[in-house]
Phi, psi and omega in degrees: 000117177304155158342283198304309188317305199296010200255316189289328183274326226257341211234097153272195182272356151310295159331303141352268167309339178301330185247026214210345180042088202238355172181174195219155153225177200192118212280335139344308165279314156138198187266162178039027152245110162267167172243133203268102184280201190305300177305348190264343167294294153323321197278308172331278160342291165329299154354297181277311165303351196249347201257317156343273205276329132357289192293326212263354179263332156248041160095002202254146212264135179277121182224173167209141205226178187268158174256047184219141166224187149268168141343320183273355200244010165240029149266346122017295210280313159134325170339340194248000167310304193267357173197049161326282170295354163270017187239131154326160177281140164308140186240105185278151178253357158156188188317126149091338169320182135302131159251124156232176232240150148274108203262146170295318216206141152294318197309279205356301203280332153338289197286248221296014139314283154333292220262015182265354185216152172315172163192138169257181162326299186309324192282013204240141029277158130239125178245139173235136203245151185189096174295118187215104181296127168210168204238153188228140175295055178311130171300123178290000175284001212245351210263174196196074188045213213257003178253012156193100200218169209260347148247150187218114195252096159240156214261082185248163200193140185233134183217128183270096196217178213247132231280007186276338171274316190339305181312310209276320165294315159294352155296301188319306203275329165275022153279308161342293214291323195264340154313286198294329180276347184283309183286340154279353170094001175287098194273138188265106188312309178178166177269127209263096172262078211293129173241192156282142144247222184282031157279145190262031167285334190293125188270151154095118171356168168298308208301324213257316182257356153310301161307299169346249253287341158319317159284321171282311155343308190266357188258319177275354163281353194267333191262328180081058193268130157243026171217062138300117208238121182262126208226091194287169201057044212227327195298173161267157197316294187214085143156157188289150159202168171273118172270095160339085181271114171248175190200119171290174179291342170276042176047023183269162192253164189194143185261153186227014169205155186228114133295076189243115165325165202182099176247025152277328207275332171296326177302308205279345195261340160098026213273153200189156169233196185266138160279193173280329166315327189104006182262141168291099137247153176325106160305170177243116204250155189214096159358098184220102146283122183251317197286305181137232188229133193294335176270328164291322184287322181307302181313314161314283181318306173276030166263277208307296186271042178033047157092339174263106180269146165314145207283001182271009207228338220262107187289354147232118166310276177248122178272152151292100187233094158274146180321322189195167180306323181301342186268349175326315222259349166268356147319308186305297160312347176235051178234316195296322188267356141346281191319298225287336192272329215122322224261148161261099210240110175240161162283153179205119182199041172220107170131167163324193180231335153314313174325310195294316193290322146290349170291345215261325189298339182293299188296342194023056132315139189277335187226116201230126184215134189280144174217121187252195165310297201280336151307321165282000178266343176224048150069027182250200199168100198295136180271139161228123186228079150355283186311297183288003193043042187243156163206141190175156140286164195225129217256123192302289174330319176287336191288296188290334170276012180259314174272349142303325173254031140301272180306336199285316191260358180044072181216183168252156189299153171230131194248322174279200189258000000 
C-alpha cells in the first residue's frame, strides 16, 4: 500500500476538519445539523455553482419551493405510509389547524409545480432544478460529521416527459452525472441498474416496469457505460433506476448519485399532459442527480483528496508569504491582483516564515507563494503548489494566469512549459 492510500484510510474527514475548519458542530443545535464555516461554505458554493450550470446546460428551469408541507400531502405522495419513521414529527399549529411536515423528499413538491400549470405533449420534458434542502429524523447513535445528517441540501431535479423519452432523458442524465463525478475526481466503480424482483411491493404493471427498465438499458448503452452491473431487488418500491456506485478509501460503496423512474408519484398526483389525440396522458416522471448531496460529497471529496481540494474547490486558493516586512508591501499587491483575477486569497506574514509554511500546509491552503528580495527584483514568486508536486519559481504575471485558468477550467494548475 503507497503513502497516500494509507494516508486516505488513516485520515477521515472529521479528522480533517479539525485542521481545515470546514464546519462546526454544537450541542445547542444538535447532532447531524453542522454549521458550515467559511472554508466549508466556499467549497459548497462552488459546488452548487458547478451543479447549476449542469443544470441549466441540460435544459432544466430553477425553481424553489418550502421546505414545509402538510400532513396530507406527503400522505398523498405515500411517504408518509413508507418513512413515517424517518421523519420528523408532524407540527400541530393549533386546534383545528393543519399539521406540517419538515419534507423527507423534495418530489411532492416538484409534481405540484408541474401541476400549476397545463402542459401538452410539444411542451415536454419539463425538468425543474432546486439546490433543496430535506430532512431526515436520524437516530443520534447513527448521525456522523457531514456523511450522515438530519438536513440533506441536494442538488435534485425532476423530470416530467412523455414514456417515448424516457431512454433519452435517462441517457441525458446519467451523462450529466458521470461527468460531474470526473470533474470531482470521484472515480465512479460502476454503474448500477436496479431493479424489480418478485416481491408484489412494487407499485405500477409488469408491463410499465419491463419498458422502465428497457429504457435505462438504451440509456446506458446510449452513453456508452462499460461496466454495468444489473441487480434485481435493488429497485425502488416504484420504479427501476441507476445508481453511480463509488468506495471510499476504507473500501465502503456507497451510491453518490441517482437516475431514477418513478409511477407513483404522476398516479398518486394525477399528473398528465394533453396528447396529439387530444387525451389527457400520465407523465413520466424521473428522479435526477448529478453532483449529489453537498454533505456527502464535501466528505467525499476531503477523504479522496486528504483536504488538499483541487483548486477551483480549494477555500484558499494562494497563500501569500513575504519573507520579512520589506516584501509587505508587494505581497499585497500582488494578494490585491489574485482578487481582482477572481482568486481566494490570504496574506500570512506574522510568525517565521517556516512557521507559516506549516500553518499554511496544515490548514492545506492549495498555494503557497513566497515573496523574498530577490523574487521582487526579478519580478517572481517562489511557487509551492503540494497537490502537483510542483516547487519552483513563477513569473508573478504567470502565477495569475496560470491559476485563473485553472479555476476558470476546474482543472489543475501546469506550472511548467
Amino acid at each position: 500500500m503507497n503513502h497516500q492510500a494509507a494516508q486516505a484510510i488513516s485520515l477521515d474527514h472529521r479528522e480533517l476538519n479539525q485542521a481545515m475548519a470546514i464546519f462546526a458542530t454544537d450541542p445547542l443545535i444538535g447532532s447531524g445539523l453542522p454549521l458550515w464555516l467559511p472554508a466549508g461554505a466556499v467549497i459548497r458554493e462552488e459546488l452548487e455553482r458547478f451543479a447549476r450550470e449542469i443544470a441549466r446546460a441540460d435544459g432544466c428551469q430553477g425553481v424553489y419551493s418550502p421546505v414545509l408541507g402538510k400532513r396530507e400531502l406527503f400522505e398523498r405522495s405515500g411517504h408518509w405510509a413508507k418513512f413515517a419513521d424517518d421523519m420528523f414529527p408532524a407540527m400541530p399549529l393549533g386546534a383545528g389547524d393543519d399539521e406540517l411536515v419538515l419534507r423527507p423528499a423534495n418530489c411532492p413538491h416538484h409534481a405540484l409545480t408541474y401541476a400549476a400549470a397545463q402542459h401538452s405533449y410539444r411542451d415536454l420534458p419539463v425538468r425543474l432544478h432546486e439546490m433543496a434542502p430535506m430532512f431526515r429524523a436520524e437516530r443520534s447513535g447513527v448521525v456522523s460529521g457531514l456523511s450522515r445528517v438530519r438536513q440533506i441540501s441536494l442538488d435534485d431535479t425532476h423530470v416530467f416527459c412523455r414514456p417515448d423519452q424516457v431512454a433519452e432523458e435517462a441517457a441525458r442524465a446519467l451523462r450529466s452525472a458521470l461527468h460531474a463525478q470526473e470533474v470531482l475526481g470521484l472515480p465512479v466503480d460502476y454503474v448500477r441498474l436496479s431493479r424489480r424482483d418478485d416481491s408484489p411491493a412494487y407499485l405500477g404493471s409488469a408491463e410499465q416496469w419491463d419498458a422502465a427498465e428497457e429504457a435505462l438499458r438504451d440509456a446506458v448503452a446510449a452513453v456508452g457505460v462499460p461496466n454495468c452491473v444489473e441487480a434485481e431487488g435493488e429497485a425502488a418500491f416504484y420504479g427501476p433506476k441507476l445508481d453511480l456506485q463509488v468506495r471510499d478509501g476504507r473500501g465502503h460503496e456507497e451510491t453518490i448519485s441517482t437516475v431514477q423512474l418513478d409511477f407513483n408519484q404522476p398516479e398518486r398526483f394525477n399528473l398528465s399532459y394533453a396528447a396529439a389525440d387530444g387525451s389527457r396522458q400520465r407523465v413520466v416522471m424521473i428522479h435526477r442527480g448529478t453532483v449529489g448531496s453537498m454533505e456527502r460529497v464535501v466528505a467525499s471529496l476531503l477523504e479522496r483528496y486528504q483536504g488538499r481540494m483541487p483548486l477551483w474547490l480549494a477555500p484558499i486558493q494562494v497563500c501569500v508569504m513575504p519573507v520579512g516586512p520589506a516584501q509587505d508591501d508587494a505581497a499585497r499587491a500582488l494578494a490585491d491582483d489574485l482578487r481582482a483575477a477572481g482568486l481566494r486569497v490570504r496574506v500570512d506574514h506574522d510568525g517565521s516564515l517556516g512557521a507559516r509554511i506549516r500553518a499554511s500546509r496544515g490548514c492545506r491552503d492549495r498555494v503557497m507563494a513566497v515573496i523574498g528580495e530577490a523574487e521582487v527584483s526579478a519580478d517572481e514568486v517562489q511557487v509551492t503548489d503540494v497537490a502537483s508536486d510542483f516547487k519552483g519559481s513563477v513569473g508573478r504575471s504567470n502565477l495569475i494566469r496560470i491559476a485563473r485558468q485553472a479555476y476558470e477550467q476546474r482543472a489543475s494548475p501546469v506550472w511548467r512549459a
